[in-house]
Every structure is written in C-alpha cells, then in structure tokens.
N, C-alpha and C positions, 0 to 999 in steps of 0.2 A: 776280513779285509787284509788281512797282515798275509793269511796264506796268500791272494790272490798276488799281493806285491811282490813276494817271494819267488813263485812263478813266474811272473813276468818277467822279473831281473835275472833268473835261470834261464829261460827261453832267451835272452838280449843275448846275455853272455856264452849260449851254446851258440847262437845263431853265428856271434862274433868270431868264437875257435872253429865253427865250421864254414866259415868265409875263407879264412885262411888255409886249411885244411885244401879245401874245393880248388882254389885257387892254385896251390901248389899239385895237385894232382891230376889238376887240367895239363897244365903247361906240362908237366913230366909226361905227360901221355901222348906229346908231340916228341920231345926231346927222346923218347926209349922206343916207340915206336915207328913206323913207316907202311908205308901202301903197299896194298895188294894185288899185282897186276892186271888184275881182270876185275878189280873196284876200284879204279882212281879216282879220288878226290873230283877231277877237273872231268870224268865221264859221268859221275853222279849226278853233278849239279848241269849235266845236261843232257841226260836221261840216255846215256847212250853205254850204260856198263852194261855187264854181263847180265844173265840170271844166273841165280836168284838172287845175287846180292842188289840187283835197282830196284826189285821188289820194296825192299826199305828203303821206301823214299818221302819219308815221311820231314826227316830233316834239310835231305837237300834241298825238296820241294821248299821248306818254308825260309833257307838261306838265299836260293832263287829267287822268292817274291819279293823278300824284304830286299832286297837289291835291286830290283828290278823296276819298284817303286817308290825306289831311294829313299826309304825311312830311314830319318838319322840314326847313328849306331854310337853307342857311348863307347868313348875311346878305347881300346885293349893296346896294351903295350907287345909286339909282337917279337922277342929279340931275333936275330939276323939268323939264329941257327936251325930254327925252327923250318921244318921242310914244307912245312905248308903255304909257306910265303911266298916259296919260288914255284907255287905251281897255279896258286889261285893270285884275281884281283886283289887288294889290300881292304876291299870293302868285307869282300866275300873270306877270307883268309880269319877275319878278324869277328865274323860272327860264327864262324867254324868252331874256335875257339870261346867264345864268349858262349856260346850254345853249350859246349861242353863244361864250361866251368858252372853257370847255371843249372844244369842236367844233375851234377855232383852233389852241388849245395841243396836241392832239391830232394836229392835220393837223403841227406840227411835228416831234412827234414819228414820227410817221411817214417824214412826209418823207426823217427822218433817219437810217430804218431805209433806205430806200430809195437814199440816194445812197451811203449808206453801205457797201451791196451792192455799189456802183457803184466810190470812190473810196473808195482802202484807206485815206489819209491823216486822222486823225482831225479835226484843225484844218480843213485846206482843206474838208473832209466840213461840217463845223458853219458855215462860215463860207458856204458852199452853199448849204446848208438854210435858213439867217437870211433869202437872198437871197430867199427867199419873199415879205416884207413889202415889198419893193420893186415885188411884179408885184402882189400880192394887190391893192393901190388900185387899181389900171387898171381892172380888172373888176369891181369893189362900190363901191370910193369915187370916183372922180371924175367916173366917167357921167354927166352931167348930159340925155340923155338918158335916159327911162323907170329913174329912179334906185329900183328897187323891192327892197324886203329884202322875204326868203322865209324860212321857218324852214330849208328845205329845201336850203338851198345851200353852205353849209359842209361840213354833214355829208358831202353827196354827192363834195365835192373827197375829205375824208377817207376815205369808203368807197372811192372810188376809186384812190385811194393804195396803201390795205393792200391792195385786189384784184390791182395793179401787183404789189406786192411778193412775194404768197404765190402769182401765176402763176410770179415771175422763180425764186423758191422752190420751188416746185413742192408747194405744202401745200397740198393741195387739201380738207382738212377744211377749216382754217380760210375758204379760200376760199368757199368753198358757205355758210357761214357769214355771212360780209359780204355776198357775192351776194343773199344769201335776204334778210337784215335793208336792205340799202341799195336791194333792190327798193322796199321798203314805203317808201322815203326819196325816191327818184327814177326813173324808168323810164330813166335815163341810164344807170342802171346797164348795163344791156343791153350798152352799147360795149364792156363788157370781154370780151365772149364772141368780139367780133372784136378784139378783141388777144391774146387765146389762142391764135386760130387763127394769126393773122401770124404771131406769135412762137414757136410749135410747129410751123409748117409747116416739113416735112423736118427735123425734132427729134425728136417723137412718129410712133408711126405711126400709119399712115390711121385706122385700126380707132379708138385712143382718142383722137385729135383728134375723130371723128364720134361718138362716145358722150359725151366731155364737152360737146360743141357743141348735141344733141341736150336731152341733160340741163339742160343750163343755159336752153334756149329753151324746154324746157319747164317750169320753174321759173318763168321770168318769166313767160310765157303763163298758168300757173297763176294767181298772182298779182297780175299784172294784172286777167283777169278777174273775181276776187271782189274786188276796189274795184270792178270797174264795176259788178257787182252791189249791192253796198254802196250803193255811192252816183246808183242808177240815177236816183232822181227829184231829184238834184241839178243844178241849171241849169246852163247852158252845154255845151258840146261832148262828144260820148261817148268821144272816142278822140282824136284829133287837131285842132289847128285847122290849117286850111290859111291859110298865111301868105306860099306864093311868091308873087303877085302884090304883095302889097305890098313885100315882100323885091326886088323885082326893079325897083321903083320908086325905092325906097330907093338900091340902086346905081350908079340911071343919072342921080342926083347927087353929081358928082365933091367937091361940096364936104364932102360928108359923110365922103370917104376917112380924114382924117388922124386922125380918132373911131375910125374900123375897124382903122387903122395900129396905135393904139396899145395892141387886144389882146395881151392875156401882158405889156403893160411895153415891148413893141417887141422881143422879144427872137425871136419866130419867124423874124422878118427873118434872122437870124446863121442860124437851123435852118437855114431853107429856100436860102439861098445856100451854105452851107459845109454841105449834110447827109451828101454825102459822107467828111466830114472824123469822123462819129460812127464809133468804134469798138468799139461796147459793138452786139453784136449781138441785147439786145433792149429796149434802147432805139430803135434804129433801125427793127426792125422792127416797134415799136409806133407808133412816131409817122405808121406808115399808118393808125392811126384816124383821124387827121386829116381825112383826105379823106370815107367814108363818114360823119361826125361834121357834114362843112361840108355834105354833101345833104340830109342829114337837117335841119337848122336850116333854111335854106332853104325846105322845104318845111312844116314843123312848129312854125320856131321863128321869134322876131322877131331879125333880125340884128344889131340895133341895139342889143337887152339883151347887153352883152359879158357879164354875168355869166353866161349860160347857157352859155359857154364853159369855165367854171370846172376839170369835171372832166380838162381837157386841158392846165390850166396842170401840175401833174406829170414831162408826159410831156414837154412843150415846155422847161420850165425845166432839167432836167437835161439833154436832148440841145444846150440853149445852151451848159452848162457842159462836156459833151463835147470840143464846139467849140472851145470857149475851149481847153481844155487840151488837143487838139492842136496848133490853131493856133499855140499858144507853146513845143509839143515839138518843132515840125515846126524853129520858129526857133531853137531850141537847138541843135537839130542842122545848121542853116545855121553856123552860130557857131562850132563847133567845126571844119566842117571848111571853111576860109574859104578852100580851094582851087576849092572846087566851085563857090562866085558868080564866082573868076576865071575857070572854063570857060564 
C-alpha cells in the first residue's frame, strides 16, 4: 500500500515538472521557429498545401473540425509575438498551440511508459524520461538551419513511442490502433513495421512476423493512397521528393558536420561506440531502424531538417541511458573486486 502511494505522488509530481516542461517547449517552438512556404499553417488547415506535406493531415483535419463545430477551447494565453496569431483565426491559432503543448506532455508521458518497461527503478525511470527536454531542442529549437514547425512532428515522435511501447508489449490492438491514426499524422509511421520485424525476428515465428508485416504494409499502402487521391490536384510532388543529390552535396561540406553531430543532443555518439554495451534486447534490436531510417532521408528527406529525425530520438535516447547504466555497472563491478585491475 505504501508502494502504491509512493508511486502515485511520483507520477503527480512528474506529471507536474512535465506540464511545465511541455508548456515551455511548446511556446518556444512558435517563438524559434516559422513556416515553410509550400506548408503554411493557413494552406493546411484548408487542405490546399503542397505534397507531401498535406498528406499530414491528421492535425489540421482535427483543428478544422473542432472549430468548425465550435467546441469550446480552454483558454491559451497567446503573446503578440507569436507568428501564428497573425496568420490564423484566434480560435484556430490557439488549438494550434494547445495541440502542441498536449502532443509534448503526452510524448512524456509515454516516454515514461516506455523506459519504465525498461528500468524498474522509479526515480532514476522519471529522471530519464525529463532527459527528453535536453535532446528535444537539438532537433526543433536550435536549428538555425531550415528552422520549420510542422503541426505534424510532435505527434509523430508520440505515436511512435506508444508504437515502441505496445510492440515491446506485445498489444497489438492497441498497436494497429496508433499505427492506423499516426499513418494519417506522418508516413514515418511505416518505420515501425521494421522494428517489429528486428525485434520479433527469431521471437515470433515466421508465419505471424509475415502476417503482421503484410498487414501493416497494407494498412499503410491503404492509406496512403486515399491522401493521394484526396489531395490529387494539390501542387507539388505525388509521392516522394527526391533529395539525394542535394543530400550528397550537403555532405561533402565538412563544415556542415558539427550541425549533423549535434542530432539527438550528441547522445547517438555513446549509442553507436558502446552499442554493444545495450542489454535490453529490444532496444537494441530496434535501434537497427537506424540505418534503413538514414536511407530513406537521404533519398526522400532534407538531411539538414534534424527535426525529421524526431521519431528516432525514443529509441536513441534510451539505448544512451542503457549505456550509461552499464558502463557504470561494469565500474562497480571493477570496484569491488580491485584484484582484477591488479591482474
């Protein structure tokens, strides 16, 4: 009984630091960045941007209805400097916002379902989780490169989280669940069908690795396609932009490295030197999206928006914390037995 109270008043009080948290990272994420001219804010929310960005139209759609069918909105304070105010209604401006600050405090919550899978310790689990706000700037706030806010890019860190969480679970209702809704949010979603497979491979057998693999590519292929029809006579690209050539231009100035470095916070650095050091066997065998995630951008994505990374800070930030807490188990166990450094 006394655990359970314990937890509860931790859960209050994380939920507490992470309102504040959320809060302040919302609003910064109006204040540091600005629109992308061929996704305006005011073309989303009336289906008229480009592709593929109206393809994610998961949040305008649902800033449009709730406006449209005037459900009251609980107040958001909006200050004047905010650029969003001078382009949208005050109704519509203010669940913009309030969506994003929601999306944040969410992705903590999550988060904290997820490491909390991970490390049984409640404190060190929340104090993990927080470490989010330290990588979340790398990638949305301090790019001063292509610094563009999407409605679309929180949420998708979020859906992809609880995706993480209810594969590592094996809930696969709820799964198919996010799957289906964070299709309509991001076609990023798709990466987690190959984390399924990594992380189920010689787990599950053949037979329902290829029946959920099948299922899910059909879901999204679904899916996708009626946006493309949807939005067939909307301008720009139907499927893809192709962006290696510029991608590969981009690379072969090295001065541009210490901007690329500083994806996730710097913290892939520890993954990818100590990844042998992760013991948690499906974190590890997820952070192989990695690699089919960096071809895909490459070819598809600008490598230079770090925020398009987002859905992998997750999987990168916990296999850090992995890290960390072998590296410091491995030294405990030097420590105790300090015969072994004299062999």
């Amino acid at each position: 009984m006394i655990k359970h109270g314990k937890n509860k008043f931790g859960l209050i009080g994380f939920s507490l630091v992470a309102i504040i948290i959320s809060y302040w990272f919302a609003e910064y994420r109006f204040y540091m960045n600005t629109e992308w001219s061929e996704a305006k804010i005011s073309s989303l929310i009336t289906y008229s941007a480009a592709k593929p960005f109206q393809y994610r139209v998961l949040i305008p759609w649902l800033v449009r209805t709730i406006t449209d069918l005037h459900v009251p909105i609980p107040p958001v304070h909006l200050p004047s400097q905010l650029w969003i105010t001078s382009v949208l209604e005050p109704a519509q401006a203010q669940l913009f916002v309030l969506i994003e600050f929601i999306s944040t405090f969410l992705l903590f919550l999550a988060f904290r379902l997820l490491i909390g899978s991970i490390f049984k310790k409640h404190r060190l689990g929340d104090l993990f989780t927080l470490s989010l706000i330290l990588v979340l700037p790398f990638n949305f706030l301090l790019p001063k490169i292509a610094p563009f806010w999407y409605p679309s890019d929180i949420p998708a860190i979020l859906f992809f989280t609880l995706g993480l969480l209810f594969i590592r679970q094996e809930k696969w209702s709820m799964y198919y669940l996010i799957f289906i809704i964070g299709s309509f949010n991001r076609e990023t979603i798709g990466f987690l069908t190959l984390v399924f497979i990594f992380a189920n491979f010689e787990k599950l057998k053949p037979r329902s690795i290829l029946f959920h693999t099948v299922l899910q590519l059909a879901i999204w292929c679904a899916i996708k396609f009626s946006l493309y029809s949807i939005f067939i006579n909307n301008p720009g690209s139907s499927i893809v932009q192709n962006q290696f050539s510029a991608n590969l231009s981009f690379l072969l100035s090295p001065k541009r490295y210490p901007m690329l470095f500083s994806n996730f916070g710097f913290t892939w650095i520890l993954v990818v030197v100590f990844y042998r050091f992760i013991n948690d066997r499906f974190i590890k065998r997820s952070l192989l999206v990695v690699i089919p995630f960096l071809i895909v951008t490459l070819i598809a994505g600008d490598i230079w928006e770090l925020r398009i990374f987002g859905e992998l800070i997750p999987i990168i930030l916990t296999g850090f914390w992995l890290v960390v807490q072998s590296l410091i188990d491995e030294k405990k166990i030097e420590l105790q037995n300090p015969q072994q450094l004299n062999d």
